[in-house]
LUMLODO-21848 format. One line per 2 residues: number of its first residue (from 1); their letters; for each residue x, y, z of N, C-alpha, C, O, CB. Coordinates in steps of 0.05 Angstrom, whole numbers. Last residue first. Glycine has a CB too. Layout:
BEGIN
NUM> A> X:Y:Z:X:Y:Z:X:Y:Z:X:Y:Z:X:Y:Z ~ ...
This chain:
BEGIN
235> XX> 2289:1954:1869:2301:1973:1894:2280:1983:1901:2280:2000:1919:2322:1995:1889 ~ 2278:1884:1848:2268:1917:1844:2286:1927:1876:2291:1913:1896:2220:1925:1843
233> XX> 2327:1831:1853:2300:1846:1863:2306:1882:1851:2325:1897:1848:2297:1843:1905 ~ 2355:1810:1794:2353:1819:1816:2329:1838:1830:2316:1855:1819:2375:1829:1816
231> XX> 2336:1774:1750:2344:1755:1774:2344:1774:1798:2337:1765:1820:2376:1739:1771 ~ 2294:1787:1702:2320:1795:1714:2318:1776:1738:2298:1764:1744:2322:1827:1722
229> XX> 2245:1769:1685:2243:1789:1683:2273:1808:1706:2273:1829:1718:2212:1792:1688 ~ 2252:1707:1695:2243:1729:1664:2249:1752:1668:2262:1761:1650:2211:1732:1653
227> XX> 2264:1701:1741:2279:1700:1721:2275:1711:1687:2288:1719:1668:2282:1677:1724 ~ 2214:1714:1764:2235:1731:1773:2257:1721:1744:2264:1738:1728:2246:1722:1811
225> XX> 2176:1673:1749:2169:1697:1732:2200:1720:1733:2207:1736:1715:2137:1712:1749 ~ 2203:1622:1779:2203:1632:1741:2196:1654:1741:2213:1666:1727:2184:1617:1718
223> XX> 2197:1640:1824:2217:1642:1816:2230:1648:1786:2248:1661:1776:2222:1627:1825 ~ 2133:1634:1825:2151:1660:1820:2173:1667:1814:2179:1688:1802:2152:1671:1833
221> XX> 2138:1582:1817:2123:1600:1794:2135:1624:1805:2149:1636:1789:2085:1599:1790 ~ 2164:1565:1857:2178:1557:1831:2169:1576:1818:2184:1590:1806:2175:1529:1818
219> XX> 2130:1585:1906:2154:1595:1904:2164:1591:1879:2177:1610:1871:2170:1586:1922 ~ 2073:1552:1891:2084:1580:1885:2103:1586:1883:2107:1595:1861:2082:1596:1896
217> XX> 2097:1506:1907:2090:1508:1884:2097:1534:1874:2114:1541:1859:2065:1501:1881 ~ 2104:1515:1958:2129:1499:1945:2117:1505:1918:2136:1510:1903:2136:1464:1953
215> XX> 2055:1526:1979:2080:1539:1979:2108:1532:1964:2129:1546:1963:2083:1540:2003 ~ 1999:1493:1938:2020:1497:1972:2049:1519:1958:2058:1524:1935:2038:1449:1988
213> XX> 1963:1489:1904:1985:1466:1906:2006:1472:1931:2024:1458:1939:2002:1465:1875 ~ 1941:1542:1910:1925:1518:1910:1939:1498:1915:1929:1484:1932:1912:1513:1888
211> XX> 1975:1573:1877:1980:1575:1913:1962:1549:1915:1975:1530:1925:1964:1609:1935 ~ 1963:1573:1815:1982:1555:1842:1984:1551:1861:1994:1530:1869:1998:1556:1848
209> XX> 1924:1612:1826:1911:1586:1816:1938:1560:1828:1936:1541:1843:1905:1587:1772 ~ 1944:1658:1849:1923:1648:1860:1917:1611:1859:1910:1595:1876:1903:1665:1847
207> XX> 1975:1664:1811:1993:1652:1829:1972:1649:1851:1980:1639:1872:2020:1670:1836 ~ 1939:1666:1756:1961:1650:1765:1972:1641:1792:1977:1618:1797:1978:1660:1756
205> XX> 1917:1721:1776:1909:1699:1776:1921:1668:1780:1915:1651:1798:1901:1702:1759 ~ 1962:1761:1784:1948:1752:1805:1940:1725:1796:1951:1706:1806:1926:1770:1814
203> XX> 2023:1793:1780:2009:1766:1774:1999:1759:1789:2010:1750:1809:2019:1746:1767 ~ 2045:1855:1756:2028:1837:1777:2016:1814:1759:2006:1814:1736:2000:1855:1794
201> XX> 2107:1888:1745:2083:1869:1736:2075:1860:1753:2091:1852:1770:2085:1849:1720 ~ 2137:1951:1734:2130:1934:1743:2107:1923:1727:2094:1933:1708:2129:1940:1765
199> XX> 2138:1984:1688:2162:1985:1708:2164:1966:1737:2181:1966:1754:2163:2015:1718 ~ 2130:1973:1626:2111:1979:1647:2142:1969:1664:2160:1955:1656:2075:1960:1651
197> XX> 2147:1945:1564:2135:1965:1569:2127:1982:1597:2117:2005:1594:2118:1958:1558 ~ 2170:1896:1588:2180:1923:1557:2163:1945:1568:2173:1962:1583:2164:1914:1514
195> XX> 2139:1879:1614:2162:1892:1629:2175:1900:1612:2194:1914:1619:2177:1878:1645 ~ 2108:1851:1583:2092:1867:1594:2123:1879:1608:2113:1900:1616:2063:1855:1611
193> XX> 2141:1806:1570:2135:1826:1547:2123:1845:1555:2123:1863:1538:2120:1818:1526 ~ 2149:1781:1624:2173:1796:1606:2165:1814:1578:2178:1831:1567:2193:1771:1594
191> XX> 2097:1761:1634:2110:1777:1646:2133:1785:1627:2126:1804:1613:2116:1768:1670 ~ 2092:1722:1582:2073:1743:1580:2094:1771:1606:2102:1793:1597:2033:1727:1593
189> XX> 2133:1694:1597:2139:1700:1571:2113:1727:1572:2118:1749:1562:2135:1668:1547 ~ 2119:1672:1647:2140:1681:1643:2146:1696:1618:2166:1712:1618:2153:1664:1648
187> XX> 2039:1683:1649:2072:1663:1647:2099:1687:1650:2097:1711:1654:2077:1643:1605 ~ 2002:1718:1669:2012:1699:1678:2028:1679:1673:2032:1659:1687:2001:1693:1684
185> XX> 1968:1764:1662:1986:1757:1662:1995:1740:1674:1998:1746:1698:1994:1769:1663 ~ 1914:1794:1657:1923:1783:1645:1953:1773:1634:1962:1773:1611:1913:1791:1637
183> XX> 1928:1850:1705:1902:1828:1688:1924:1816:1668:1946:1825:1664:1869:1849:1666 ~ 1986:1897:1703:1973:1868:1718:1946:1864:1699:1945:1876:1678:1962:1874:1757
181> XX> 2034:1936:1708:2016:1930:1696:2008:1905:1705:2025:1891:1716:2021:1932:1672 ~ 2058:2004:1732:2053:1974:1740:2034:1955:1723:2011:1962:1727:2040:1974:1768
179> XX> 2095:2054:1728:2070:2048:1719:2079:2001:1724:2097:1984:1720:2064:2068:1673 ~ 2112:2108:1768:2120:2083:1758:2093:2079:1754:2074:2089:1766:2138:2063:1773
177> XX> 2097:2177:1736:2098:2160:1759:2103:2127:1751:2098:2120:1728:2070:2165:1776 ~ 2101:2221:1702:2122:2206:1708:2124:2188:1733:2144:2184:1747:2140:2223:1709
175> XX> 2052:2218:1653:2058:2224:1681:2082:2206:1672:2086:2190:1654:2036:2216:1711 ~ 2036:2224:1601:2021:2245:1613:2031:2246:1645:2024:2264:1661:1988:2237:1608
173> XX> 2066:2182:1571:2059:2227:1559:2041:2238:1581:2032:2261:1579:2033:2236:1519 ~ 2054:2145:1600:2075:2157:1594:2082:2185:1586:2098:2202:1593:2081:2145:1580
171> XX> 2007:2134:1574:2017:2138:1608:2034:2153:1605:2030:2177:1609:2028:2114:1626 ~ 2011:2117:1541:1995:2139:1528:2003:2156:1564:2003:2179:1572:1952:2129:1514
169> XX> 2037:2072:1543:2056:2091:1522:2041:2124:1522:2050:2145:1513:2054:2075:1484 ~ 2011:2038:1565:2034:2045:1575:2041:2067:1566:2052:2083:1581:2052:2029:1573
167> XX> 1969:2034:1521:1961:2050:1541:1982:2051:1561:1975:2065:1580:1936:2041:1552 ~ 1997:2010:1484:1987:2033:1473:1981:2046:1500:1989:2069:1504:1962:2030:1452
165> XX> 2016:1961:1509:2039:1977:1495:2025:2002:1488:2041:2020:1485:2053:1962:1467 ~ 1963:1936:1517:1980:1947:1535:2004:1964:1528:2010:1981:1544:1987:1928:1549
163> XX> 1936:1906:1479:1931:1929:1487:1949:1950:1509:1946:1974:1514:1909:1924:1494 ~ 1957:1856:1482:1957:1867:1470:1955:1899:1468:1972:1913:1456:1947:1856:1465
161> XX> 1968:1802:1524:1957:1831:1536:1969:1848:1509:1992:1855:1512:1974:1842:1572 ~ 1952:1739:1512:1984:1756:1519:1956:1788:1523:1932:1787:1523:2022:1759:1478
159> XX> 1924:1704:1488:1937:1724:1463:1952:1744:1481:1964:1763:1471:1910:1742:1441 ~ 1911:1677:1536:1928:1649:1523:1949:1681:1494:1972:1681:1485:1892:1609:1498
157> XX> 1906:1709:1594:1901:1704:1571:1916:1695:1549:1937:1708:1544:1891:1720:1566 ~ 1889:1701:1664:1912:1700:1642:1903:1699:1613:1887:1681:1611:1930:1676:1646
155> XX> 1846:1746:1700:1853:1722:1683:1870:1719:1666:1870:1735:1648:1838:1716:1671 ~ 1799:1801:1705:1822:1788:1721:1827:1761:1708:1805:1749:1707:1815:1786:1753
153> XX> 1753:1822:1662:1764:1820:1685:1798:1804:1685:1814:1799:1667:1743:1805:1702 ~ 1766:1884:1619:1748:1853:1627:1761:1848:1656:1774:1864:1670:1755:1819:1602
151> XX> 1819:1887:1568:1790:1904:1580:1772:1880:1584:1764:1863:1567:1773:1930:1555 ~ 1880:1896:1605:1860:1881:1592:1836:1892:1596:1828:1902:1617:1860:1855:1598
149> XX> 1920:1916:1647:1924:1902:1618:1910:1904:1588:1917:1908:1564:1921:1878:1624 ~ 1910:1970:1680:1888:1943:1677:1901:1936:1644:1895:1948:1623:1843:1954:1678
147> XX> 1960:1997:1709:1962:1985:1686:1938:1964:1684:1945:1940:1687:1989:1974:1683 ~ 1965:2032:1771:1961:2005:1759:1948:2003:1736:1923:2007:1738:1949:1989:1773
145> XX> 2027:2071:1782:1993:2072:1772:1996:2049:1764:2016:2039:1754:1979:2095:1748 ~ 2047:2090:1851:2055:2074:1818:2020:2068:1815:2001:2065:1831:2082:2033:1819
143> XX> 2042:2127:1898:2060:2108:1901:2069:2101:1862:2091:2106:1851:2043:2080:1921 ~ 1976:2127:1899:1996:2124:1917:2024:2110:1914:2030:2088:1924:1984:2113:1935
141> XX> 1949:2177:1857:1954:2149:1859:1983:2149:1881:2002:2164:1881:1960:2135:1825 ~ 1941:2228:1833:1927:2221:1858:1937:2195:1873:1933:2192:1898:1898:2218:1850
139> XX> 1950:2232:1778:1963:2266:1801:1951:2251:1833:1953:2263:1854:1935:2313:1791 ~ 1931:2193:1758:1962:2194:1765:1973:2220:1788:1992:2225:1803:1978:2198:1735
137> XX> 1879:2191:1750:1892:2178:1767:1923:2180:1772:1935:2169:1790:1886:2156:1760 ~ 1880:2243:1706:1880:2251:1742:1882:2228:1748:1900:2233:1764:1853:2266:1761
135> XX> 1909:2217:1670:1914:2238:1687:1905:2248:1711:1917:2258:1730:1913:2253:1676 ~ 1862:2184:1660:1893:2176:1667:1913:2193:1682:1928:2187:1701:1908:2172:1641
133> XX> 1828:2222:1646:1823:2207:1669:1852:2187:1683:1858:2181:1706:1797:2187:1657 ~ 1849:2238:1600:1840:2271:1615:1839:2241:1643:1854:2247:1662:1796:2298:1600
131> XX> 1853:2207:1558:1872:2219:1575:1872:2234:1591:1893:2244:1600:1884:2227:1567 ~ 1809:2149:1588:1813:2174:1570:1843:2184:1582:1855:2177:1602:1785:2200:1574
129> XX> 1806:2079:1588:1810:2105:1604:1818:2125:1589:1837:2119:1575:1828:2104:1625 ~ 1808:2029:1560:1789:2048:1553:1787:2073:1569:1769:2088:1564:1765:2037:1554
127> XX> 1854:2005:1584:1851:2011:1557:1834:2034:1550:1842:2053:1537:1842:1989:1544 ~ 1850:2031:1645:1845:2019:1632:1844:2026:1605:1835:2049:1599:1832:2012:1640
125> XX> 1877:2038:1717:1872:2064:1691:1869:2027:1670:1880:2006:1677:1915:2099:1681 ~ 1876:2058:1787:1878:2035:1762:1863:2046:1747:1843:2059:1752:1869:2005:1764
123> XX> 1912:2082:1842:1901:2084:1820:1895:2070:1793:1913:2072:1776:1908:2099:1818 ~ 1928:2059:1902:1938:2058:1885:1909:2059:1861:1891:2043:1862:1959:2036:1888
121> XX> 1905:2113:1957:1913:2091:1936:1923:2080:1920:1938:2098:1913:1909:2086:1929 ~ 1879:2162:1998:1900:2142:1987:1903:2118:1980:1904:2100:1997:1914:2141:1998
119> XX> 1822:2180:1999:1828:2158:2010:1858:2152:1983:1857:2144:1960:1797:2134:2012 ~ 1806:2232:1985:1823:2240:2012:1836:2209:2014:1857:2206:2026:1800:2251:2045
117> XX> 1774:2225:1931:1798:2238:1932:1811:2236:1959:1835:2240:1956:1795:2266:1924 ~ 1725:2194:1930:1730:2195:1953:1763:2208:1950:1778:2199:1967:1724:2168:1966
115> XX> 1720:2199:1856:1708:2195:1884:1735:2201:1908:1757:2211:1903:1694:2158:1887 ~ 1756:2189:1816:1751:2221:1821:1726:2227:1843:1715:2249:1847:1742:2236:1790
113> XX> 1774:2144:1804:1788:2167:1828:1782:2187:1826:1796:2206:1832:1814:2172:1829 ~ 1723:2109:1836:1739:2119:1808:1753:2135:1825:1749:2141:1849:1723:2136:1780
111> XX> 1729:2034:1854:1728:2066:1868:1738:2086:1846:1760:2081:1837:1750:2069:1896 ~ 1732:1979:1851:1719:1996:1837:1711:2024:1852:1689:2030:1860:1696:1981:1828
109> XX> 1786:1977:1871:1786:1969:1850:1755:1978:1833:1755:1984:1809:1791:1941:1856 ~ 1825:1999:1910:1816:1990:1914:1786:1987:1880:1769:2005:1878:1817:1999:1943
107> XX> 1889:1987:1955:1880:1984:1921:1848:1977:1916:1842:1953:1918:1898:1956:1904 ~ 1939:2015:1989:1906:2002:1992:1902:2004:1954:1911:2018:1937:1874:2031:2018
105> XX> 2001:2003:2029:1976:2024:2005:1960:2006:2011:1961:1988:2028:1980:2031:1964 ~ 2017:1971:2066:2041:1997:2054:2022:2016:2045:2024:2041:2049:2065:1989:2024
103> XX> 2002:1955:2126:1999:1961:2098:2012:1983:2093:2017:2003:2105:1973:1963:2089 ~ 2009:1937:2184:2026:1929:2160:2028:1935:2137:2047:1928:2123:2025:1911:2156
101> XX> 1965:1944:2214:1966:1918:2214:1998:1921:2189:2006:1899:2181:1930:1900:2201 ~ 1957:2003:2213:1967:1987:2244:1976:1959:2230:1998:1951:2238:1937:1980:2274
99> XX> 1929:1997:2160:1966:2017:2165:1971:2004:2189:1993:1992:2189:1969:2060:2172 ~ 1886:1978:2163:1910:1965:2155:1938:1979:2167:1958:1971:2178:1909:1965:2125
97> XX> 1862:2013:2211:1873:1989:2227:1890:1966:2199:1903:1946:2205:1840:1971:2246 ~ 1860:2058:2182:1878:2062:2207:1884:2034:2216:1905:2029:2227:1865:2079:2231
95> XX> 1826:2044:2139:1859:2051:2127:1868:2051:2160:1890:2039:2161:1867:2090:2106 ~ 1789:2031:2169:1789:2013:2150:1816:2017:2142:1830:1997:2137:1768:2015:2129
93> XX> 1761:2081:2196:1764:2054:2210:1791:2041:2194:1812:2040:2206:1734:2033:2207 ~ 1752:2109:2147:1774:2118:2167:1780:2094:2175:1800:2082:2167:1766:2139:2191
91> XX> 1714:2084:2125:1734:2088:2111:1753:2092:2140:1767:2074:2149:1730:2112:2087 ~ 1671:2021:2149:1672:2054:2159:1709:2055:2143:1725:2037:2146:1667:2061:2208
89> XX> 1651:1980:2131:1673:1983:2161:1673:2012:2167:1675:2022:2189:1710:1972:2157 ~ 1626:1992:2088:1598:1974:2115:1627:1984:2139:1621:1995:2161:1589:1916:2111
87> XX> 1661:2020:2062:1640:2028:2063:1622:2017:2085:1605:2031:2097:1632:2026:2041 ~ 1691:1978:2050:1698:1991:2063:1675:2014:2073:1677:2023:2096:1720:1996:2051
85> XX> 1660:1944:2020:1680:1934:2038:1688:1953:2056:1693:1945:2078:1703:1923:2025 ~ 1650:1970:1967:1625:1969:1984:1639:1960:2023:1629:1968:2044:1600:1938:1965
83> XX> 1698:1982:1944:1686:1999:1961:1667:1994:1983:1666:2004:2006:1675:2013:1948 ~ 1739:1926:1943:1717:1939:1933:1720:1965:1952:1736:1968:1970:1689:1922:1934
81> XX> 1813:1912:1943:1793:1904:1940:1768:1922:1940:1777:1944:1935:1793:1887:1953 ~ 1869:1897:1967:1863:1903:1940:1839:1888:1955:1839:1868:1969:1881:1894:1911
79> XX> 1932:1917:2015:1912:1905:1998:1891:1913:1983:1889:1937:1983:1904:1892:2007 ~ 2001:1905:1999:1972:1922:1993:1949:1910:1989:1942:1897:1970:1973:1936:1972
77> XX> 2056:1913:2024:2047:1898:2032:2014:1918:2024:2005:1937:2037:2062:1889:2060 ~ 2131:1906:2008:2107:1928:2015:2083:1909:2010:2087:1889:1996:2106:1959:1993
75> XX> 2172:1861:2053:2166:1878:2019:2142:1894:2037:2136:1896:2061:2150:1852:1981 ~ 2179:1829:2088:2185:1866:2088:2185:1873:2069:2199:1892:2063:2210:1880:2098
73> XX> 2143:1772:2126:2154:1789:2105:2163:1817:2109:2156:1830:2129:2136:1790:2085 ~ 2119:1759:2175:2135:1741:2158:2153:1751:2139:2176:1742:2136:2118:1725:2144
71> XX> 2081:1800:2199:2109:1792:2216:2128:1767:2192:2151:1761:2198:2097:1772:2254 ~ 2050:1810:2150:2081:1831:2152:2098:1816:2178:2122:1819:2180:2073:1875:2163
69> XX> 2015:1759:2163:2031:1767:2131:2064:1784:2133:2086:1778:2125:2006:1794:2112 ~ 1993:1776:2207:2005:1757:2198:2028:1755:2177:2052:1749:2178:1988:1746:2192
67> XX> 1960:1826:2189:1983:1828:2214:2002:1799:2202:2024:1803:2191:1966:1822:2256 ~ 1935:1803:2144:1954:1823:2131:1979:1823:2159:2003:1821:2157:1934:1859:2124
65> XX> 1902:1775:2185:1917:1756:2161:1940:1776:2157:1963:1770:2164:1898:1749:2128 ~ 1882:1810:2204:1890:1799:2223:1912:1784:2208:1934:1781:2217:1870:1785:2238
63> XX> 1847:1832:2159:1862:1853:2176:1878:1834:2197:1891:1850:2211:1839:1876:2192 ~ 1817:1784:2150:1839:1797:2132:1846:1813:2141:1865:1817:2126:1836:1804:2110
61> XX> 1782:1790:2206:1799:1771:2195:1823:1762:2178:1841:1746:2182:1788:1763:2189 ~ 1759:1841:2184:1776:1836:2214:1789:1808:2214:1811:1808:2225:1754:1838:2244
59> XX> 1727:1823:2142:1740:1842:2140:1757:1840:2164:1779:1834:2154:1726:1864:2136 ~ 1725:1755:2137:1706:1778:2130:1735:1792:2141:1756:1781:2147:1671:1783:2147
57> XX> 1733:1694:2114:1750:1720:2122:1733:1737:2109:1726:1739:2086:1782:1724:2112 ~ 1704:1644:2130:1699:1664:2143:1718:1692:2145:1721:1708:2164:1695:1653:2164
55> XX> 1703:1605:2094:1725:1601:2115:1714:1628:2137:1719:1625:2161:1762:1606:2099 ~ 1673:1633:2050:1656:1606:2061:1681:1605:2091:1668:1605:2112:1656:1569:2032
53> XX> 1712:1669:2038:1687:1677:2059:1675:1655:2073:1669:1653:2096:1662:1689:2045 ~ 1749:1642:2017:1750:1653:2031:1724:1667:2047:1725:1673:2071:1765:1663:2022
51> XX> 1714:1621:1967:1719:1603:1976:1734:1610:2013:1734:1593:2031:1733:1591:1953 ~ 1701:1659:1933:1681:1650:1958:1692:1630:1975:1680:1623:1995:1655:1637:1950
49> XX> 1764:1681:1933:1740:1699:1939:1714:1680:1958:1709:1682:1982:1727:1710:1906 ~ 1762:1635:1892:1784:1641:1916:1762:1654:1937:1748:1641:1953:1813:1666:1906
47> XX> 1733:1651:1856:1720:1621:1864:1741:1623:1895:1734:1612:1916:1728:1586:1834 ~ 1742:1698:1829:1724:1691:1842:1718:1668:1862:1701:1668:1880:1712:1693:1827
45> XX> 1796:1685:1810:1795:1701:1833:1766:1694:1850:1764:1688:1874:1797:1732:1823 ~ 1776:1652:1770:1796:1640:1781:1800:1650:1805:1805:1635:1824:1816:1640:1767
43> XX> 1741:1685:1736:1735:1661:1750:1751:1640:1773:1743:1622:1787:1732:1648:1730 ~ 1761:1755:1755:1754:1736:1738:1756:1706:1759:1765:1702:1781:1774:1738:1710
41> XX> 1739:1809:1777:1754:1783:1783:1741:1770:1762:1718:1771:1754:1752:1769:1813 ~ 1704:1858:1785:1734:1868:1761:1752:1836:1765:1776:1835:1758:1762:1908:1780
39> XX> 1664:1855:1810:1667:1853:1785:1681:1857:1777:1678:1862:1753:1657:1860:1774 ~ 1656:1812:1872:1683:1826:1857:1675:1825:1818:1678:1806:1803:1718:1800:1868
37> XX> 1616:1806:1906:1609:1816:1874:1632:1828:1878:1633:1851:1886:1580:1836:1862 ~ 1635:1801:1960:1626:1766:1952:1604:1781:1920:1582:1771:1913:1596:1740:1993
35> XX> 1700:1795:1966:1685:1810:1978:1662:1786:1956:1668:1766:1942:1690:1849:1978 ~ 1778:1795:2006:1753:1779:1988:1720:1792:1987:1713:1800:2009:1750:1746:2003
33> XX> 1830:1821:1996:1811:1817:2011:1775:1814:1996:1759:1827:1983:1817:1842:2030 ~ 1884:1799:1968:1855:1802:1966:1849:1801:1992:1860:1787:2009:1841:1780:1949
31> XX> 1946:1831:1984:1930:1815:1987:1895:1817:1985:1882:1833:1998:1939:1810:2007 ~ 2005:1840:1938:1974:1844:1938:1959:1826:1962:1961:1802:1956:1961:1836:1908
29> XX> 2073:1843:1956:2051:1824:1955:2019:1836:1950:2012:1844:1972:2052:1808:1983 ~ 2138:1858:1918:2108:1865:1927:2085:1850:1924:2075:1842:1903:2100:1885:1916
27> XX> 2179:1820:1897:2177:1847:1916:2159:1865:1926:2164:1885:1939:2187:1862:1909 ~ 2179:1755:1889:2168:1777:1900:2178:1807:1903:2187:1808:1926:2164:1770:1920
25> XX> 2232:1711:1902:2232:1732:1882:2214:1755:1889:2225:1775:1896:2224:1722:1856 ~ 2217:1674:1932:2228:1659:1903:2225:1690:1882:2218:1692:1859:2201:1626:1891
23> XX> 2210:1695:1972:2228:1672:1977:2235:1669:1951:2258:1661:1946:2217:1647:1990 ~ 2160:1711:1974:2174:1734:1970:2194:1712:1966:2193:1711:1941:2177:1760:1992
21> XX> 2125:1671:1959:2132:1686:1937:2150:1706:1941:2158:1719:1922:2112:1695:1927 ~ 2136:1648:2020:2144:1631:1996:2151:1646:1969:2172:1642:1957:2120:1612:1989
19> XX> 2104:1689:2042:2126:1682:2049:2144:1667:2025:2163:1678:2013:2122:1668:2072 ~ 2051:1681:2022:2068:1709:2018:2096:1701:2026:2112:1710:2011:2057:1736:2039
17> XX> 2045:1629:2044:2047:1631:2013:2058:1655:2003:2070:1656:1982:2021:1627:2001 ~ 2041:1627:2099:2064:1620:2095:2061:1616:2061:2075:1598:2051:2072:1595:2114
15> XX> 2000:1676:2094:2025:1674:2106:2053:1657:2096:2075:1665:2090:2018:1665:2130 ~ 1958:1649:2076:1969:1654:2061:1999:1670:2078:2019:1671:2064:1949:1666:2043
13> XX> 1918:1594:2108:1949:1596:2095:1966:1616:2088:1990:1611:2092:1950:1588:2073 ~ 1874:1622:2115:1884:1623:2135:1921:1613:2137:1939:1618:2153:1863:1608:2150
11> XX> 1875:1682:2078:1861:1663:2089:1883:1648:2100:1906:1657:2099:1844:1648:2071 ~ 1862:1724:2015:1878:1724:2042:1859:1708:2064:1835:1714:2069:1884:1759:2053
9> XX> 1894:1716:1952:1872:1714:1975:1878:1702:1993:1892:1682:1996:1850:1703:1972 ~ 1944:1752:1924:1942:1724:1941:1912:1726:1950:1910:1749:1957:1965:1722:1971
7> XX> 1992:1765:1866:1964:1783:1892:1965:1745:1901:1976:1724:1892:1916:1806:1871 ~ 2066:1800:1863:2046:1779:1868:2006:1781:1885:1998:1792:1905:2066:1763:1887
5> XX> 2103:1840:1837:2087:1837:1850:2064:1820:1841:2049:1822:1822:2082:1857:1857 ~ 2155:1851:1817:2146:1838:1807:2125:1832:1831:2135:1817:1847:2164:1821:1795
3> XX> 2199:1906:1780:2184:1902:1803:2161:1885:1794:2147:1892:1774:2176:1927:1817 ~ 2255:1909:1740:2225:1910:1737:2217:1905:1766:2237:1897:1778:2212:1887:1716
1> X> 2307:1954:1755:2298:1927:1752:2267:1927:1755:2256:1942:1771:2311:1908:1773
């Protein structure tokens, strides 16, 4: 069954909004940890993003959120975000007190993987990623390689994720690790065509742009995405 993972910015609600998306389906939450030049976010992430700092979640704050987050939930639990972030906390620091706090993996979005090789992650490969670079994100990636949909940032797009059937497919000849696809997804009809192809789907923007309307909102939008893409949770 497809695996349907949700991202969230992480603040002082989102507890009871990880909660809600696992409630209506979820099996894996992303949480942003917000940083203030996310270039791989689009407008919808971004404005989350400042809108979490202006609140004050700097880094020990979203490490407190994520504690939050896993006493509510038991899906796997990742969060997603820069180098530079980890880089001012110190790397070691930074994986020992998520893993204390609950984290399953770390995602961290502009790190290539052919930097810091020792920091476990989940690996993100793009349309324009060679096969020689797909490949090594995959001999390295923690867990399932992330599928960038789309070449650009983060945002649903009204023409669906085009490009994705070629670079699932090119995945595919070169590893046998689950492949996850995310940018540019966010209905029910876009998730189910991206789950032809990819073994999971992330919907971030979207369920960013709902969480806005509270927990009751989200839970429906995921529930719809869960029904597109089968009724029963991923194993």
């Amino acid at each position: 069954m497809t695996t349907l993972a949700v991202y969230l910015m992480s603040g002082p609600e989102t507890p009871d909004l990880a909660e809600a998306a696992v409630e209506g389906g979820a099996d894996l939450v992303e949480l942003g940890f917000p940083f203030s030049d996310p270039l791989a976010d689009g407008p919808v992430i971004r404005r989350a993003a400042e809108r979490a700092l202006e609140r004050g979640m700097r880094t020990g704050a979203c490490i407190d959120c994520l504690a939050r987050v896993r006493d509510r939930v038991d899906v796997p639990l990742v969060p997603m975000t820069y180098a530079a972030l980890l880089e001012a906390y110190g790397y070691e620091r930074f994986v020992d007190d998520i893993r204390a706090a609950g984290a399953t993996s770390l995602i961290v979005a502009d790190l290539p993987a052919s930097e810091r090789r020792d920091l476990r992650r989940v690996q993100l490969v793009a349309p324009t990623s060679t096969d020689e670079r797909i490949a090594l994100a995959a001999s390295l990636t923690d867990g399932w390689l992330y599928l960038v949909a789309v070449t650009g940032t983060t945002g649903v797009r009204a023409e669906g994720t085009p490009a994705l059937p070629e670079l699932a497919a090119r995945a595919r000849r070169l590893t046998d690790v689950p492949l996850y696809a995310g940018f540019g997804i966010g209905t029910p009809e876009q998730a189910r065509a991206a789950a032809e192809v990819a073994d999971g789907v992330v919907v971030g923007s979207r369920a960013v742009e709902v969480a806005e309307d509270g927990p009751t909102a989200l839970r429906e939008l995921v529930r719809s995405l869960r029904l597109a893409l089968g009724t029963e949770r991923a194993e």
